[in-house]
N, C-alpha and C positions, 0 to 999 in steps of 0.2 A: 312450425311457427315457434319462435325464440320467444321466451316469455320474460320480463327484466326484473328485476329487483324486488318490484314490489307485484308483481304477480299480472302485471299491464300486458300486453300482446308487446312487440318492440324485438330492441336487440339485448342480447346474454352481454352483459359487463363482465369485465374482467377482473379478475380481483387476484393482486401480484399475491403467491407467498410471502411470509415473514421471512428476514433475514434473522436470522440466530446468529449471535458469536461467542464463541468457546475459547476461553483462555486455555493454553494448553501449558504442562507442566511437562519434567523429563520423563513422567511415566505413561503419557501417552502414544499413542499410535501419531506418529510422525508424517506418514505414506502421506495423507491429503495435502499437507501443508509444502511435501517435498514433490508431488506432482506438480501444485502449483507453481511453483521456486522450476518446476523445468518447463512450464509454460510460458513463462516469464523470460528467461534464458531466451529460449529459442526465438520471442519475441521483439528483445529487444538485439538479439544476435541480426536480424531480419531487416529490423529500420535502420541499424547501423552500416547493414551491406548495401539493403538499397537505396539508403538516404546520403552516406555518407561513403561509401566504398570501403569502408574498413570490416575487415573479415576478426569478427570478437574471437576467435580460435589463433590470432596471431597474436594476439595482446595478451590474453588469457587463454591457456594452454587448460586449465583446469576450472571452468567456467561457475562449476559446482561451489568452488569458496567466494564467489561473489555473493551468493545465496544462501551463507552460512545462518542456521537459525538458532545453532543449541546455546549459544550466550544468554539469544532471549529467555529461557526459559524460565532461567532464573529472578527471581524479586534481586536488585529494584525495575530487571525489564519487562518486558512483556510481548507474548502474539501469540495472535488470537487467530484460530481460520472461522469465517464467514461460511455459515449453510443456509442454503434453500432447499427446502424437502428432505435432508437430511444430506444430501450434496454439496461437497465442497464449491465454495462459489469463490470466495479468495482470500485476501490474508495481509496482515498487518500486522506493527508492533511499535512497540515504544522502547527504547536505547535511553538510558542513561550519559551521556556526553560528559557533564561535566556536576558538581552540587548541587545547579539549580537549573541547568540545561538537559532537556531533551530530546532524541533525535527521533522522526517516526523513520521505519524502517519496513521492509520488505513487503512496501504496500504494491499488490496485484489483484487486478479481477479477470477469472476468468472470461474470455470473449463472449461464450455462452450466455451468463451472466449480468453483464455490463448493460448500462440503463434501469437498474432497479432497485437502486437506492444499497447496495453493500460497497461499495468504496464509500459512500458517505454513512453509514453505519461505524464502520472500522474508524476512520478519521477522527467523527463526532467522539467514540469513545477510547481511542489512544488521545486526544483534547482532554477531554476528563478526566485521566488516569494521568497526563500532566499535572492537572489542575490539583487533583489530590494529590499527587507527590509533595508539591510547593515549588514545582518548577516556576521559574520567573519567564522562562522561553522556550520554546518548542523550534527545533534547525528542521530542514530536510534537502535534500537533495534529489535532483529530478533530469530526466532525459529532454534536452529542449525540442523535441518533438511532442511530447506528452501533454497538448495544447487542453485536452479535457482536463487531466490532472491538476494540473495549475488552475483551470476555471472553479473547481471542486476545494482547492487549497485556499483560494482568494475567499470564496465563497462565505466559508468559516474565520475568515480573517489574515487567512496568511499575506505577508506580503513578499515582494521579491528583498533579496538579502544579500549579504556577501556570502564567499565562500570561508569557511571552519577549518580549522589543523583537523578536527576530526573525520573530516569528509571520508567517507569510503573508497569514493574514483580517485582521490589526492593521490594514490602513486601511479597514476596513467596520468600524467603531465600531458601528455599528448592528444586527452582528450576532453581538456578541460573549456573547448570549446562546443563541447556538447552539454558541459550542465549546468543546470540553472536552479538556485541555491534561493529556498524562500526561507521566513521565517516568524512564527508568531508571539509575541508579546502575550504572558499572562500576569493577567491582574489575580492579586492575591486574595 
């Protein structure tokens, strides 16, 4: 017999781990944050073949500098990987764009992970670490399959946007029908 919470006969509630996130500097161990960066890859390598028939190994021969992280590392950027249990769960960052623009970047959760509140951890505080910079706006850019993503972006306020000179896919012209460009407004 399951006993709950408060010591009642019933059923054992579940009670998720904490997410943790670690800003990480050039002297850390890289390995989690570049597993995830090849999780990510292969994933959206996967919805672009079978959603759209383009094979990301024609476009991009070395897939690797799409998921460049060592810029972040440095102040004024930032990313951070997300743990549960001490597991990488996923990862994020904040891009500098432009004096008072900022971009989130290499946000991913692992599949494993997903539904337990670490993409909205990462989010809520690359938001914050806008907000402290004195960013006036936060850009990002996003796979128009990524229909959770965008629910998670609105959520905290993003809205849909134009697309930026700085966009990352900007020199894939060719598939600029795949992304969809939100953006948040901060108040000072």
């Amino acid at each position: 017999m399951a006993v709950d919470m408060v010591g009642e006969p019933g059923v054992t509630a579940s009670v998720a781990a904490p997410v943790t996130l670690r800003r990480l500097t050039a002297g850390d161990d890289l390995g989690p944050v570049a597993d995830l960066m090849a999780g990510y890859i292969a994933e959206i390598g996967r919805n672009m073949l079978t959603l759209h028939e383009i094979d990301l190994r024609d476009i991009a021969p070395d897939p690797d500098l799409l998921v460049e992280i060592a810029a972040l590392l440095e102040s004024p950027h930032a990313i951070y990987v997300a743990e549960i249990d001490g597991r990488p769960a996923g990862t994020g960052g904040l891009k500098q764009i432009g004096p008072d623009v900022g971009e989130i970047k290499r946000m991913y959760v692992d599949p494993a992970f997903r539904r337990r509140g670490v993409a909205r951890a990462i989010v809520e505080r690359v938001v914050a670490d806008g907000r402290a910079a004195g960013y006036r706006e936060l850009r990002l850019e996003s796979a128009v399959w990524m229909a959770e993503a965008h629910a998670l972006y609105r959520s905290v306020g993003f809205v849909d946007g134009d697309d930026y000179p700085e966009r990352e896919f900007g020199v894939f012209p060719s598939l600029a029908h795949l992304a969809r460009y939100m953006t948040l407004p901060l108040k000072p």
